[in-house]
Residue frames as qw, qx, qy, qz and C-alpha x, y, z in Angstrom:
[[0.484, 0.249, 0.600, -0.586, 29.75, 5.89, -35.22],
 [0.705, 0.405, -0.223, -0.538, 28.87, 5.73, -39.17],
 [0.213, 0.504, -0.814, -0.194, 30.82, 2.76, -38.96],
 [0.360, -0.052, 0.783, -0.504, 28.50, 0.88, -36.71],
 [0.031, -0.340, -0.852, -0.397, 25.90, -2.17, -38.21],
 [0.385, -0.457, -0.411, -0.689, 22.20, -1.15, -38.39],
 [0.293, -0.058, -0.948, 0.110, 20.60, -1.66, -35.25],
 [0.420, -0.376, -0.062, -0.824, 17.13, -1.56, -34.22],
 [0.361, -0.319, 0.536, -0.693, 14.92, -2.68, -31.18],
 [0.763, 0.118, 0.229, -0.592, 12.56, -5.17, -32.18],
 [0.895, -0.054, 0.419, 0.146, 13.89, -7.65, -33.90],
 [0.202, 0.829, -0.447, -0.269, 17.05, -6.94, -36.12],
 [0.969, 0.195, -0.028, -0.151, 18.16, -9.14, -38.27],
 [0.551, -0.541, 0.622, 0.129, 21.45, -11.55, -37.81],
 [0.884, 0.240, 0.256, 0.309, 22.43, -12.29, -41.48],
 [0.298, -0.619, 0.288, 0.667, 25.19, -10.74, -42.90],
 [0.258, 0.509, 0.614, 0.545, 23.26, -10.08, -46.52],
 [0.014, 0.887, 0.295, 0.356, 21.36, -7.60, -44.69],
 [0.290, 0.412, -0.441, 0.743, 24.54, -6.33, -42.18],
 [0.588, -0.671, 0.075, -0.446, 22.28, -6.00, -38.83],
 [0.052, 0.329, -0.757, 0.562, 23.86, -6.73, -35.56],
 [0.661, -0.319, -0.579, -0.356, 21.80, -9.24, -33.54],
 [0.176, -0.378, 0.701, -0.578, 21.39, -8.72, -29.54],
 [0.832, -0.231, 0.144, -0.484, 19.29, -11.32, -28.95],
 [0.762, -0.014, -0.598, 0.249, 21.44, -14.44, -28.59],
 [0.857, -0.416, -0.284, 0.107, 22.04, -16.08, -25.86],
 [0.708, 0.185, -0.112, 0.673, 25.94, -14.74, -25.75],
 [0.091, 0.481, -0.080, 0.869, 24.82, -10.98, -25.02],
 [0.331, -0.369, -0.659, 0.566, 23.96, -10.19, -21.58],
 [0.034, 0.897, 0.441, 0.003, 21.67, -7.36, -20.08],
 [0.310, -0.706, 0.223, 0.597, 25.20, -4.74, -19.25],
 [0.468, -0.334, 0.402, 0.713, 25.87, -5.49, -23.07],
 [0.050, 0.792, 0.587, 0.159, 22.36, -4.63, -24.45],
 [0.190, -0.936, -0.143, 0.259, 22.83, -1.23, -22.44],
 [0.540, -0.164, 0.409, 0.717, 26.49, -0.92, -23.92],
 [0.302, 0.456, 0.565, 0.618, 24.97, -1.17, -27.68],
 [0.062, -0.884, -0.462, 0.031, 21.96, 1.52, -26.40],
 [0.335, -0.744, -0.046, 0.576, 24.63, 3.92, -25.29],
 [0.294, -0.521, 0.407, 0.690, 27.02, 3.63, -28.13],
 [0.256, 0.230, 0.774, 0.531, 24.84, 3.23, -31.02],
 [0.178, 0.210, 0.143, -0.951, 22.12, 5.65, -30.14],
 [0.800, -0.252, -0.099, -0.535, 18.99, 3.31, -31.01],
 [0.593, -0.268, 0.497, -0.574, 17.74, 0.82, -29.06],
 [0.651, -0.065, -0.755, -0.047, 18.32, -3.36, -28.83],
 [0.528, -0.505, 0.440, -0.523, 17.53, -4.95, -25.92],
 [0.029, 0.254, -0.960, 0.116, 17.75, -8.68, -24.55],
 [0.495, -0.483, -0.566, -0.449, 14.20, -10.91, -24.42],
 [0.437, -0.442, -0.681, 0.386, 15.39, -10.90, -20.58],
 [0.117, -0.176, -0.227, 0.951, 15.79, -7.04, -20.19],
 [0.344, -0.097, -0.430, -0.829, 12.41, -6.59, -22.76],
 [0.503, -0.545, -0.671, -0.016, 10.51, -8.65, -19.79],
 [0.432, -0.476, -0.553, 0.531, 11.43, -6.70, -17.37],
 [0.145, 0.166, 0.018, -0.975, 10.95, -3.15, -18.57],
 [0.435, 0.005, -0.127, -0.891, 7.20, -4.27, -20.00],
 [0.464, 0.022, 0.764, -0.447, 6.43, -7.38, -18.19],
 [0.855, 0.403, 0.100, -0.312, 5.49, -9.58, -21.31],
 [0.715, -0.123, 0.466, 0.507, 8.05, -12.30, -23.22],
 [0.051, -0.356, 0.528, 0.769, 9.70, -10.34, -26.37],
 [0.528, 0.557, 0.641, -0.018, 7.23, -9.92, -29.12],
 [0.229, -0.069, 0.455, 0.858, 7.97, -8.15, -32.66],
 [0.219, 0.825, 0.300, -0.427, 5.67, -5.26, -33.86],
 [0.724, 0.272, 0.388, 0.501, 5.78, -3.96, -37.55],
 [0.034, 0.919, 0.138, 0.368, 7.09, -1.04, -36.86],
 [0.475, -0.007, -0.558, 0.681, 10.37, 0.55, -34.52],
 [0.318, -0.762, 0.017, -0.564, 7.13, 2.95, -32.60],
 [0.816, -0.376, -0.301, 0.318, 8.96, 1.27, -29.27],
 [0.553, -0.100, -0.026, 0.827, 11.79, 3.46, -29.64],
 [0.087, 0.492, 0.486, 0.717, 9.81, 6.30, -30.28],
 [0.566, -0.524, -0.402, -0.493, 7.68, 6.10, -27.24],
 [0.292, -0.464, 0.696, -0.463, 7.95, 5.70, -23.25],
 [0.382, -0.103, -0.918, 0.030, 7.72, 2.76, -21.71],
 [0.389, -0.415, 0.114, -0.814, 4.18, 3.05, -19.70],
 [0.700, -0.256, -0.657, 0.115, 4.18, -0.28, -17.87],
 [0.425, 0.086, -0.519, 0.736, 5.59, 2.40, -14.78],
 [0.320, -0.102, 0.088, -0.938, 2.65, 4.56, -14.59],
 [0.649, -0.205, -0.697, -0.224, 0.49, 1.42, -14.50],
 [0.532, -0.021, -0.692, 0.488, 2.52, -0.02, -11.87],
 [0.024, -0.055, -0.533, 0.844, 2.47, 3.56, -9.33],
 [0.598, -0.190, -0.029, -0.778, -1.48, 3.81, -9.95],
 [0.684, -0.161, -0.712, -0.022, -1.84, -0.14, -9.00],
 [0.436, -0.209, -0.599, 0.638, 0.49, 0.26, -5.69],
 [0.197, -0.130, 0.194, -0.952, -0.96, 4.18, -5.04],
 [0.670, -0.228, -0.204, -0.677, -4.45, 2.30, -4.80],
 [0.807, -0.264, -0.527, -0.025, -3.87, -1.11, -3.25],
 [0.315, 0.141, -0.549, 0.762, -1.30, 0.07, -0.31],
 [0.200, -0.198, 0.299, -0.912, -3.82, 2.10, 1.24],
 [0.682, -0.295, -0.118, -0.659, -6.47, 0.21, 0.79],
 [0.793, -0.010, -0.592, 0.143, -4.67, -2.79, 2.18],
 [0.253, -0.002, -0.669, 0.698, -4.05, -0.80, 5.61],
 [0.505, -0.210, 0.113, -0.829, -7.56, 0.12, 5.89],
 [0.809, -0.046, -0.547, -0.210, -8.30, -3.93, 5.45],
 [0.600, -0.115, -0.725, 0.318, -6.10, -4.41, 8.26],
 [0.429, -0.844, -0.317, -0.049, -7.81, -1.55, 10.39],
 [0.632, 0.134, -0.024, 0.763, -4.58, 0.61, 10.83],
 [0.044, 0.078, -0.175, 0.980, -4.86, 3.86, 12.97],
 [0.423, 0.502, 0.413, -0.631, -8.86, 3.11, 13.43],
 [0.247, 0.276, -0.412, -0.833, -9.57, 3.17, 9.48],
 [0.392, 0.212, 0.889, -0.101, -12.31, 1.14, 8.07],
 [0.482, 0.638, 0.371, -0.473, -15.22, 1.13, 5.71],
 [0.787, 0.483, 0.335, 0.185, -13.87, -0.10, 2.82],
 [0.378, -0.098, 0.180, 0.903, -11.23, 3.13, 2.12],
 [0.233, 0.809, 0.418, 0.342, -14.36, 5.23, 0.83],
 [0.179, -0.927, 0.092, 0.316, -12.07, 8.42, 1.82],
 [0.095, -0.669, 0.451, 0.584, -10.07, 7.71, -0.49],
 [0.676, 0.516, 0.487, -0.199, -12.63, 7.08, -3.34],
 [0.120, 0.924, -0.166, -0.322, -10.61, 9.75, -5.31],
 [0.211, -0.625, 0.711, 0.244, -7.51, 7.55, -5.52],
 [0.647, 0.206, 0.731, 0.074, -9.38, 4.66, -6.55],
 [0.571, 0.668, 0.435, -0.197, -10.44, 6.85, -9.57],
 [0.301, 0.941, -0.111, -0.109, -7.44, 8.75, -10.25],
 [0.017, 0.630, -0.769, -0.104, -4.60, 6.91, -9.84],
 [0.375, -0.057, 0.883, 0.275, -5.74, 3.19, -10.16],
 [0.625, 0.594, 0.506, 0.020, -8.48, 3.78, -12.45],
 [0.374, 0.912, -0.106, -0.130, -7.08, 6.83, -14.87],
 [0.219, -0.723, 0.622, 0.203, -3.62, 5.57, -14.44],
 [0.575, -0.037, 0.811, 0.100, -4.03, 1.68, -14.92],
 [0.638, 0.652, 0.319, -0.258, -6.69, 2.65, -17.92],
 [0.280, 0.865, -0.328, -0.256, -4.26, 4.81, -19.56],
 [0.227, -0.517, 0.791, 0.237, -1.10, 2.97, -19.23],
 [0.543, -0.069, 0.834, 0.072, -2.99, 0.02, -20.85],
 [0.434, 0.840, -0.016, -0.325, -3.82, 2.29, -23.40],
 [0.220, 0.746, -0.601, -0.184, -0.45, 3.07, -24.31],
 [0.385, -0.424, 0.799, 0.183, 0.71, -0.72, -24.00],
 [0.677, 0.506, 0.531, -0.063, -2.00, -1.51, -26.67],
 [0.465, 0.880, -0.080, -0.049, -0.31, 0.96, -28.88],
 [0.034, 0.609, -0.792, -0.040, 3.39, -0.52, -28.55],
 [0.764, 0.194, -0.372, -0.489, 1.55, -3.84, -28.69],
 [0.038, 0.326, -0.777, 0.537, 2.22, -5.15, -25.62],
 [0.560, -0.323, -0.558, -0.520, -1.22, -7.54, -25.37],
 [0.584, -0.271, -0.719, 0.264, -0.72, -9.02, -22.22],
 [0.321, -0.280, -0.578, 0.696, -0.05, -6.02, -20.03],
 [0.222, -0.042, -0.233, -0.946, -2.24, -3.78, -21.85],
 [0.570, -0.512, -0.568, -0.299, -5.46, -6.74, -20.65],
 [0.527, -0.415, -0.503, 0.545, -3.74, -6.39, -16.83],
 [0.287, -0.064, -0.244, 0.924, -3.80, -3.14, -16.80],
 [0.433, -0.212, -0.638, -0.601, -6.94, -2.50, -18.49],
 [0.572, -0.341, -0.713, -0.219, -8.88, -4.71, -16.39],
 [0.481, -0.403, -0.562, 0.539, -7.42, -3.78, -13.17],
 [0.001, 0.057, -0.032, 0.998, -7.87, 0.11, -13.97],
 [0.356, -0.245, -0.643, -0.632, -11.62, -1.35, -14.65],
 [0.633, -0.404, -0.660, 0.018, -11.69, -2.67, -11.26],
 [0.231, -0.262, -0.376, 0.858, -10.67, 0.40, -9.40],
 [0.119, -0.297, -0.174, -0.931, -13.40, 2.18, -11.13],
 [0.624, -0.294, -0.660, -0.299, -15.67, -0.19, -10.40],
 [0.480, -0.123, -0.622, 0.606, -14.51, -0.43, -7.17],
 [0.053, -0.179, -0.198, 0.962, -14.70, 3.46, -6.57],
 [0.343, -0.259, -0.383, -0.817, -18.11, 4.03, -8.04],
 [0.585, -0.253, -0.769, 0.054, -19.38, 1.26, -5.38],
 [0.321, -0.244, -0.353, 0.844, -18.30, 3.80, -2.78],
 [0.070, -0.121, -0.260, -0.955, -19.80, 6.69, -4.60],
 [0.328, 0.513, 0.695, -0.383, -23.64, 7.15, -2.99],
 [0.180, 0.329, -0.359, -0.855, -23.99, 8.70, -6.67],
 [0.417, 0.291, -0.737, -0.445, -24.48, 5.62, -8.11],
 [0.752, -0.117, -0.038, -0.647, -26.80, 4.19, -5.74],
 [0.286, 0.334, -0.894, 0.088, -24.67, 0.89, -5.19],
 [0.260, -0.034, -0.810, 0.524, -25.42, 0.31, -1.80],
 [0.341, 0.051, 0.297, -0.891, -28.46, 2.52, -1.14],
 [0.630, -0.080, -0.567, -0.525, -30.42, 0.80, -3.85],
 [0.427, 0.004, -0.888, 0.172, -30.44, -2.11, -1.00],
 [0.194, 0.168, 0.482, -0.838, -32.11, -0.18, 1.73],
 [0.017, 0.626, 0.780, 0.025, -35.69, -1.53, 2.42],
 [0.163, -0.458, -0.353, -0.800, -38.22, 1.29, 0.84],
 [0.604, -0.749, -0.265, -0.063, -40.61, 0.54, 4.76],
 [0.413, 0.599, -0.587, 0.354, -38.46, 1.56, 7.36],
 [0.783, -0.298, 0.270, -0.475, -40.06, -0.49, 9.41],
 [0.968, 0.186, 0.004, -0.169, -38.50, -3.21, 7.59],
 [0.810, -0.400, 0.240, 0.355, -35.52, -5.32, 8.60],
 [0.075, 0.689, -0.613, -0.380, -31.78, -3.60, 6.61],
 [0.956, 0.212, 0.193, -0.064, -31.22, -5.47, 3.64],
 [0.044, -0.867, 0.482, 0.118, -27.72, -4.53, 3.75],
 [0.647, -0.034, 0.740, 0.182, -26.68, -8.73, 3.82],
 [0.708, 0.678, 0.196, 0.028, -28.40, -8.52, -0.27],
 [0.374, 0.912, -0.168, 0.007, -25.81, -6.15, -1.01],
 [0.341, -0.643, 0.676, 0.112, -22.31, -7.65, 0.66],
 [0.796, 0.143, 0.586, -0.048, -23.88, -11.05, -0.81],
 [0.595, 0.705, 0.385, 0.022, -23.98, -9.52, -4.06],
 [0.162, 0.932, -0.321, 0.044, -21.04, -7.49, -4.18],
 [0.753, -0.417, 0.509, -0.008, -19.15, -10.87, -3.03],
 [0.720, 0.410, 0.443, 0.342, -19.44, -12.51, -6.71],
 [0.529, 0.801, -0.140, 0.243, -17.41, -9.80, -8.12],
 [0.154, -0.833, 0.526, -0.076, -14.80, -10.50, -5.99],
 [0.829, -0.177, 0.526, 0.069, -14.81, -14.40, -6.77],
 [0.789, 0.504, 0.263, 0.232, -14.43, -13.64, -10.44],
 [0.121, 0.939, -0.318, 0.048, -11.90, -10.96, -9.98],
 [0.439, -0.655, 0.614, 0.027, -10.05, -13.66, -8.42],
 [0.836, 0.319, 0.438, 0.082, -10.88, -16.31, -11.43],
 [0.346, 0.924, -0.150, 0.058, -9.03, -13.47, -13.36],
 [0.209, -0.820, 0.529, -0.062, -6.26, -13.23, -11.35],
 [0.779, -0.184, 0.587, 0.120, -5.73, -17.05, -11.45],
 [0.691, 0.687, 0.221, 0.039, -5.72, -16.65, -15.28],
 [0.252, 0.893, -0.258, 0.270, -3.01, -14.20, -15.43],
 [0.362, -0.762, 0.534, 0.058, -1.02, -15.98, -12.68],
 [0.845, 0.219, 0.477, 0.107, -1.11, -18.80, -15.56],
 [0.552, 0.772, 0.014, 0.315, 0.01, -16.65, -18.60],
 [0.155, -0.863, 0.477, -0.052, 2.73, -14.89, -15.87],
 [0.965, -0.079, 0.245, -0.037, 4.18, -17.88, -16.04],
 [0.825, 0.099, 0.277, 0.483, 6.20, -16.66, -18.77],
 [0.112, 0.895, -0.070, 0.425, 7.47, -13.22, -17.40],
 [0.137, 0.500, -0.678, 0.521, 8.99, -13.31, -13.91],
 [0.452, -0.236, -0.826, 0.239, 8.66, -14.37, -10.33],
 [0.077, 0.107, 0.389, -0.912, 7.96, -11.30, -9.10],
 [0.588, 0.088, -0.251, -0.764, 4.44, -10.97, -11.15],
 [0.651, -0.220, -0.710, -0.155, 3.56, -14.62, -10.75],
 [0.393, -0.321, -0.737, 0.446, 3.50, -14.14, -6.92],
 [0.215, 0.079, 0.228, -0.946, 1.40, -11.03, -7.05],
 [0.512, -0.035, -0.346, -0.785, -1.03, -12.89, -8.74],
 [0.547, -0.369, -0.751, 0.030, -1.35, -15.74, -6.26],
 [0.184, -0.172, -0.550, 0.796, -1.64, -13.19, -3.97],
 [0.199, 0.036, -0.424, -0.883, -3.61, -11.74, -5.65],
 [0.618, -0.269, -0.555, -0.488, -6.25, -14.62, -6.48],
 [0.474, -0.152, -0.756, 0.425, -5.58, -15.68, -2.28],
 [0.024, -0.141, -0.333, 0.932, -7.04, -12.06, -1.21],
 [0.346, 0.002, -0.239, -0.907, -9.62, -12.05, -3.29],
 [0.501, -0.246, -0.829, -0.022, -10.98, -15.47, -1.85],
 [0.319, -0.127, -0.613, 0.711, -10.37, -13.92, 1.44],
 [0.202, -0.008, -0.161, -0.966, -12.31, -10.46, 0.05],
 [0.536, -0.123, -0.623, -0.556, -15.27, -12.85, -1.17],
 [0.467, -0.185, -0.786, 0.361, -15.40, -15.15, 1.76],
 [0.025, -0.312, -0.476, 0.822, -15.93, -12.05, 4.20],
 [0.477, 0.079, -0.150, -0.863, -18.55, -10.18, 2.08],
 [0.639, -0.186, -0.640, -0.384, -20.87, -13.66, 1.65],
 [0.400, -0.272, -0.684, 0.545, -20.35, -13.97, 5.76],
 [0.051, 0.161, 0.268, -0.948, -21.83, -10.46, 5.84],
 [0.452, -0.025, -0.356, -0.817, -24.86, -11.36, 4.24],
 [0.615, -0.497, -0.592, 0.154, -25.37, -14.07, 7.02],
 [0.453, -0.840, -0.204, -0.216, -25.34, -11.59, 9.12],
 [0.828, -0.364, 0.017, 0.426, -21.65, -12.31, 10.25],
 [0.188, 0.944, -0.265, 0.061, -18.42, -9.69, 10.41],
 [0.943, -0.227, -0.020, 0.242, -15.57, -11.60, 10.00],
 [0.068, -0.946, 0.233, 0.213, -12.90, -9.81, 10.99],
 [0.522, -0.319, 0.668, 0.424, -9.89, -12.59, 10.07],
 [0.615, 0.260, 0.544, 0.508, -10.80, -13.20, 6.76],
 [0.349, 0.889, 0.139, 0.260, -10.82, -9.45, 6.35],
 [0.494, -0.749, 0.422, 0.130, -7.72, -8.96, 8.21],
 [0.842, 0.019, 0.449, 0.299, -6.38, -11.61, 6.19],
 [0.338, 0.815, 0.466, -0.062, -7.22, -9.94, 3.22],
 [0.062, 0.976, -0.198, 0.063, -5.71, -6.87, 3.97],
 [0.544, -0.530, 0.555, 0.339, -1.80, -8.91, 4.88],
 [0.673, 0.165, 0.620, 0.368, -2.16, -10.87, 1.30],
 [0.071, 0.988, 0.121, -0.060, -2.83, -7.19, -0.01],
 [0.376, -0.855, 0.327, 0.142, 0.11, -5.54, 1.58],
 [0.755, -0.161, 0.540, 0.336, 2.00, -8.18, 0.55],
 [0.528, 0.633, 0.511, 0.241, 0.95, -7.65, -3.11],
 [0.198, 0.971, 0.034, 0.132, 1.89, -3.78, -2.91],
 [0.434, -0.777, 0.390, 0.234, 4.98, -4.49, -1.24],
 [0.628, -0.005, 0.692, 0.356, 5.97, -6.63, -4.62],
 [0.379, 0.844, 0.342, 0.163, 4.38, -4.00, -6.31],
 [0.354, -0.900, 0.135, 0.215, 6.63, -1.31, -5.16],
 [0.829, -0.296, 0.471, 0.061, 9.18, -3.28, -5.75],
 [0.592, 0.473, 0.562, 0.333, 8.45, -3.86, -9.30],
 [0.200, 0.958, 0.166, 0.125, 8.44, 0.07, -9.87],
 [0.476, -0.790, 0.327, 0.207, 11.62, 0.56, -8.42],
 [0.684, -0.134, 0.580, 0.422, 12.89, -2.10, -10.29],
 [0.573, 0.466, 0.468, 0.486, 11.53, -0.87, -13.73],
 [0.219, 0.968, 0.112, 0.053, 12.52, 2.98, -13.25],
 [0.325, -0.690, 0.501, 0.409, 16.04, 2.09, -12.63],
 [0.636, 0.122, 0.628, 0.432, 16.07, 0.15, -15.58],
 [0.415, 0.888, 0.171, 0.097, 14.28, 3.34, -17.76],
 [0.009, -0.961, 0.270, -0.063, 16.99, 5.53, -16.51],
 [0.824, 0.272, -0.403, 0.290, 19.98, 2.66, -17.30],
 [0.511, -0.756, 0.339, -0.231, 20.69, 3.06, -13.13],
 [0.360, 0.371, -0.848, 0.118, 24.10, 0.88, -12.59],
 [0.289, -0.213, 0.859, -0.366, 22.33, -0.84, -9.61],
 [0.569, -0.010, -0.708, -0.417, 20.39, -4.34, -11.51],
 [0.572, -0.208, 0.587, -0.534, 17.68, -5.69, -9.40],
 [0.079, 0.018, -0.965, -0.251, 16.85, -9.12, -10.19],
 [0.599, -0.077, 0.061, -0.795, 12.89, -9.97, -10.88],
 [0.447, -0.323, 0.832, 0.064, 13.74, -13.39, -11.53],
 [0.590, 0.386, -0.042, -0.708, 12.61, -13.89, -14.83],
 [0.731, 0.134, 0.623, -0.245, 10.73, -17.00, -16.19],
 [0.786, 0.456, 0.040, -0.416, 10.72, -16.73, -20.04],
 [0.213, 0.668, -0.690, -0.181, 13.85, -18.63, -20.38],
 [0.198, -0.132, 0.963, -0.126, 12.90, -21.65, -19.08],
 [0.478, 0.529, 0.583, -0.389, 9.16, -21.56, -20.16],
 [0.213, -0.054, 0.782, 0.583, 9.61, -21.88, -24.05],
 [0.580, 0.360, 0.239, -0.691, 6.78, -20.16, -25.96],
 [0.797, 0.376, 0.436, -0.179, 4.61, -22.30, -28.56],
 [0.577, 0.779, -0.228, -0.088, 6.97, -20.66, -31.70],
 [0.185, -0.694, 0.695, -0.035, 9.89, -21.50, -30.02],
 [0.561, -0.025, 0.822, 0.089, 9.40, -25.35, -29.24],
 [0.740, 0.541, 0.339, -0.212, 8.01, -25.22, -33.16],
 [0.330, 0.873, -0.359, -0.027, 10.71, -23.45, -34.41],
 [0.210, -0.561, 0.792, -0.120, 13.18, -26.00, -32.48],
 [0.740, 0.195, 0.564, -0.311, 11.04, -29.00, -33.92],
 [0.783, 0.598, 0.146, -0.085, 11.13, -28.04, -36.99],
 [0.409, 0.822, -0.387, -0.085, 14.80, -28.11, -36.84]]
């Protein structure tokens, strides 16, 4: 083992002045990445395997705190799916449920907000920019989400005419609670732009994504005419489902990879063909 070159996770170097062992050509595969991991005791990885455990293209940090640390893109992931699954069979009305999930306000707070927050904590501190805004944001929107529910906070009550003689101004509030679901979905279109260069799985959660939240919007601005459309909340709740069922997925896939599991799911990943800005510069300038 003393005999072995240097090798380290992030970007080792491939001259033979400084002896490092380079896994990042093209030549090493993801089975011989795991090889090195076993028999060298630290940690290289492939840019394809380094998408799929943290869902972002390979990016170098000055510093080896990767190895050091877990990978928290998983705990993201199970507070995303623990929050959208359910609420995506209450969308489709499943056993009688309805009313937005507010019974299971709790989850919104603790597993997609405290989870999604956190993890995008930690991916800010391994410097992981992209999933550390997705997670972030989306932990932001389960709070947000769950506080709406909450008659603490007066969301919905605030709306209630002060006569009560006077007609429900419940429509104000769906109206108004609509436009955060058009921009949630202006988000989502963003990010299914930047996924672009991670996988297929993640680029098709986010057109699902930005397709539910039309659906989301659509029905809440019908309720404030006065209308309950059930399809485009029905809808809603399938392009959902979907979404957690690709979520799922994704967790499965990235805890067999933590725990180097011999069965390789495939996510189908994107940054090889989608050439970031250094790259085509770096191939210009030669």
């Amino acid at each position: 083992m003393s005999n072995l070159p240097d090798i380290e996770k992030d970007h080792a170097g491939s001259d033979s002045v400084n002896g490092k062992y380079d896994l990042h050509h093209n030549h090493h595969d993801e089975d011989s990445a795991l090889r090195r991991i076993r028999t060298a005791g630290s940690i290289s990885i492939t840019p394809e395997l380094f998408e799929k455990i943290y869902l972002t293209p390979k990016n170098r940090v000055s510093n080896n705190i990767r190895s050091t640390f877990g990978n928290p893109t998983p705990l993201a992931i199970v507070g995303f799916i623990l929050s959208l699954t359910p609420l995506s069979n209450v969308l489709l009305g499943w056993q009688g449920s309805g009313g937005l999930g507010a019974a299971e306000v709790g989850v919104y707070y603790f597993f997609g907000g405290l989870l999604m927050v956190l993890g995008g904590f930690l991916e800010f501190i391994l410097g992981n920019t992209f999933p550390f805004v997705v997670f972030s944001s989306f932990g932001a929107f389960w709070l947000a989400f769950g506080a709406t529910l909450t008659p603490y906070y007066n969301a919905s009550i605030a709306y209630l005419p002060s006569d009560p003689a006077a007609s429900s101004s419940d429509p104000v509030f769906a109206s108004t609670f609509a436009f955060f679901h058009v921009y949630m979905g202006v988000l989502c279109f963003v990010y299914l732009i930047v996924a672009l260069r991670t996988n297929i799985v993640f680029v098709l959660i986010f057109a699902l994504l930005v397709a539910a939240f039309g659906c989301l919007a659509g029905f809440f601005f019908q309720m404030g005419n006065g209308v309950v459309n059930a399809t485009l909340q029905h809808a809603a709740g399938g392009l959902t489902f979907a979404t957690s069922l690709l979520g799922w997925y994704l967790f499965v896939v990235q805890l067999l990879a933590a725990v180097d599991f011999p069965l390789n799911l495939p996510v189908g990943d994107l940054s090889r063909f989608i050439k970031g800005a250094s790259e085509r510069a770096a191939v210009k300038s030669e």
